[in-house]
N, C-alpha and C positions, 0 to 999 in steps of 0.2 A: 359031035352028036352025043355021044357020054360025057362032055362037060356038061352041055347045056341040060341035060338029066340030071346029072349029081348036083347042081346049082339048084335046078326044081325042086327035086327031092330036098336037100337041107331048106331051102327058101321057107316049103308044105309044114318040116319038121320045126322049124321056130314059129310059124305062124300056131301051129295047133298046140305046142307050148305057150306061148304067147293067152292061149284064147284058155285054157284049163288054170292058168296062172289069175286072168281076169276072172274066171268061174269062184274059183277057190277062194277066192279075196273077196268079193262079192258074199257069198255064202256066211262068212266069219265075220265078214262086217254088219250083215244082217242078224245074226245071230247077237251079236253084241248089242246091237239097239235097240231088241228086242228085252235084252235083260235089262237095259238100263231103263226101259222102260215099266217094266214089270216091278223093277226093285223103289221106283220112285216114294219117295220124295231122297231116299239114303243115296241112292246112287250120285245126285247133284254132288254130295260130297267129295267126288272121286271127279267126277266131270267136269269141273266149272273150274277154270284157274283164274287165277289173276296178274295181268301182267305190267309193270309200271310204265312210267312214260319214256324212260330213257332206254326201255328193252324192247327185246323182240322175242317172237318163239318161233324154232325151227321144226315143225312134226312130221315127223316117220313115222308111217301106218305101214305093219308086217315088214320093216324095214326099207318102204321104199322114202322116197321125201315126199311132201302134200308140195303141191303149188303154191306159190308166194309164202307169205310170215305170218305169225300171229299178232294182234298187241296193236296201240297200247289198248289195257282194260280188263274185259272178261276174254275168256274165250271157253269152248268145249271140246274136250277128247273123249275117245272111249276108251274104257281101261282095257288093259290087258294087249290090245293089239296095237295102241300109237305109246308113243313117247317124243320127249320134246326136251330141246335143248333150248336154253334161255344167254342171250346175246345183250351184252352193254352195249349199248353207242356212245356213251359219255366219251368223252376227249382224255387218254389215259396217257401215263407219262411213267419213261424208267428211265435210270441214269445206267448207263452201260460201264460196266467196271473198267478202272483204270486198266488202258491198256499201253503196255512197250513196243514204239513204232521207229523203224527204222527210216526218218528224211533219206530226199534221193541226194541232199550231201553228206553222207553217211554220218549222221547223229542222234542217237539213240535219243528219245525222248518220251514221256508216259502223260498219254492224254485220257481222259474222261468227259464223256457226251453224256445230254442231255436228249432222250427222242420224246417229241408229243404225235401220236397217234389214234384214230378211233376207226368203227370198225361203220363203213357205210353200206353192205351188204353181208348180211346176217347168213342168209344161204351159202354162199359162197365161204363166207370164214368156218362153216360147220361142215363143209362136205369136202373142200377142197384142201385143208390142210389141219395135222392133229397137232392141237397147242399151240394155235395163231400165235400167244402174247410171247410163248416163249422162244419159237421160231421165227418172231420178228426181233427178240434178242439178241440170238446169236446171229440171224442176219446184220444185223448194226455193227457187232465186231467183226465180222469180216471186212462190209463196206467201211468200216473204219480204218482198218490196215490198209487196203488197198489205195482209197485214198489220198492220206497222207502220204504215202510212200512218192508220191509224184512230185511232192514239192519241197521247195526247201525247207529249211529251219527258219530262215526271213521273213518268206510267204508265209511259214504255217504263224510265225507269231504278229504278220502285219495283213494276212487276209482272210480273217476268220470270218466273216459273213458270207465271202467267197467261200470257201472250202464247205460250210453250214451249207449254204444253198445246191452245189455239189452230191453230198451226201443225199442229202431230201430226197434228190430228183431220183440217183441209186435206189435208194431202199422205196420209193414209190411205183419204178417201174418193178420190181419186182413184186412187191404186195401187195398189187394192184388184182391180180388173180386169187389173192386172198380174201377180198372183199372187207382190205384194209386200205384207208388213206393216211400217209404218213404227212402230219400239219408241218415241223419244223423241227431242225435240230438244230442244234446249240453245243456249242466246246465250251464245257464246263472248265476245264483247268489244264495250262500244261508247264508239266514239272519237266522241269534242264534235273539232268547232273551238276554234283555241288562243283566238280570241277570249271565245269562250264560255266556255270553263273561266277566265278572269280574270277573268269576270263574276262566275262563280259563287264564285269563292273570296275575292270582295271582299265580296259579301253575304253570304256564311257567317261571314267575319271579321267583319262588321257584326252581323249577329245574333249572335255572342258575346259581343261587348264589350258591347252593351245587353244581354243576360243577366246576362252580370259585375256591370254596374253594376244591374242590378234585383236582385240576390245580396246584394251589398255594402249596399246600401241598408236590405235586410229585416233582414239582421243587424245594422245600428247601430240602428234599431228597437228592435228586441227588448232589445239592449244596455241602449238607453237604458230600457227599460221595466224591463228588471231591475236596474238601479243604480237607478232612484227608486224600487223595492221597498224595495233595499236600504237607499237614505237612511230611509225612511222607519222601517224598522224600529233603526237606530240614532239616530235622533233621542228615540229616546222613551228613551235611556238616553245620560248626557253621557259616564260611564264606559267604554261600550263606544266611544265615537268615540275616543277616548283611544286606547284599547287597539290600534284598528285601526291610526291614529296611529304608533303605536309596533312593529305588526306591520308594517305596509310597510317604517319605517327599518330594521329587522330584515332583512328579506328584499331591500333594496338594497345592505347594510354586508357580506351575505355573497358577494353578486358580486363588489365590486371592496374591497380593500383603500385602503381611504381612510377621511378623517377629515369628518365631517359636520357640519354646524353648523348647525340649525334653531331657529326661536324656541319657547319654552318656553309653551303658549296658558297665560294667566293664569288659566283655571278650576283647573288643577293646585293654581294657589298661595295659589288662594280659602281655602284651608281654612285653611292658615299662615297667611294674611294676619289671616284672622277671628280665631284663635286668639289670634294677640297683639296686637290690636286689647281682646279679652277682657281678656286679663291688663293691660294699662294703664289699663282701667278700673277694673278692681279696684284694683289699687295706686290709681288715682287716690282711688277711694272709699273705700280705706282709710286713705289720709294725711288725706282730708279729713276722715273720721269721729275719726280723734288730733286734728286739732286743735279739733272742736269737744269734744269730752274734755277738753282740754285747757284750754280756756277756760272750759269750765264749774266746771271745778274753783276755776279762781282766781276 
């Protein structure tokens, strides 16, 4: 029973606060429009802003906020009891200072981002948080350490669109109550230790040289598999060995001007040789057939 009293009672006492706050604010605002009425055509000068296309205005009358924005164009305040706060939407961009991030295979490494962000409600980034631009700053380098910290030195240098879209989505659930959308980030740069980069560019040159030489290898290979084609296929003919023979010296006599001297292979001169090998038999056989002719006669 004195709960449901003392609830009444404070319920009565914010309500008729409530209702002297609407009074008072009414009264002062009337009073102002009345001046600026009175003082016209000077007053305009003080009332009439002007606001561009890519902004917005937030107005507090006696400290409370007006409903919705102002803009773009003209708009009207009354002095003395509003003020207003003026909001870019343009697409705005900061690079987040190098920062030293420890990989989760512990290697020290100093990266710098890239954030593109703009602000799509103007209320929200004026009432809900002080120095939007620069509290979406330092939120970047947090979600930047944190980040990186998850992945390797391999990942962070072969999955950068990965880790970019990661980031984003971080820094968007958060400044989203902001009445900030964060478009895209981007890793601008990452710096190894000098020590590490000599590591890595000894192994790189080591993994070349063993490819070169597994290159070099496959192709004498093959080399050799196609010259024992090709013996094979000139073995079955002595003529064409000959000929090839005779096409190489061809094709070394037309490089350099010189005089060549190579042995002559004796299959060439099997034929001559057989040939008069022939004829001296014959002649042999034929002296010897005269002299038995000859003997038989006498």
């Amino acid at each position: 029973m004195y709960i449901l009293t003392f609830k009444t009672f404070r319920n009565c006492f914010v309500d008729e606060n409530s209702a002297e706050d609407y009074l008072c604010h009414s009264v002062i605002s009337l009073i102002c429009y009345v001046a600026v009425i009175v003082t016209l055509p000077f007053s305009l000068l003080f009332c009439v802003k002007v606001v561009r296309e890519y902004e917005r205005v937030v107005v507090f009358r006696l400290g409370r906020l007006r409903v919705g924005t102002r803009g773009p164009g003209l708009f009207f305040i009354l002095p003395c009891i509003e003020k207003y706060e003026k909001v870019k939407l343009r697409t705005m961009t900061f690079t987040v200072p190098q920062q030293k991030v420890l990989t989760k295979d512990m290697v020290t490494v100093a990266v710098d981002i890239v954030v593109y962000y703009h602000v799509y409600n103007a209320t929200l980034s004026v009432t809900n948080v002080v120095l939007p631009h620069k509290s979406t700053l330092f939120l970047a380098q947090t979600v930047l350490r944190n980040t990186l910290g998850r992945y390797n030195l391999s990942e962070l240098l072969g999955n950068r669109e990965e880790i970019s879209a990661t980031m984003q989505r971080s820094l968007d659930d958060v400044t989203d109550c902001w009445g900030i959308k964060v478009e895209r980030v981007d890793i601008k740069q990452v710096c190894l230790p000098d020590t590490l980069q000599r590591s890595m560019a000894v192994e790189a040159e080591a993994v070349r040289e063993a490819n070169a030489k597994i290159i070099a290898s496959e192709g004498e290979r093959i080399a050799a598999i196609t010259l024992k084609e090709a013996a094979d296929e000139l073995a079955q003919s002595d003529v064409a060995i000959q000929l090839r023979c005779l096409q190489t010296l061809t094709a070394v006599a037309s490089k350099n001007n010189s005089t060549i001297t190579f042995p002559v292979p004796i299959d060439l001169l099997a034929q001559f040789i057989n040939d008069r090998t022939k004829k001296n038999e014959k002649k042999q056989r034929l002296s010897s057939d005269l002299s038995i002719d000859a003997y038989e006669t006498l």
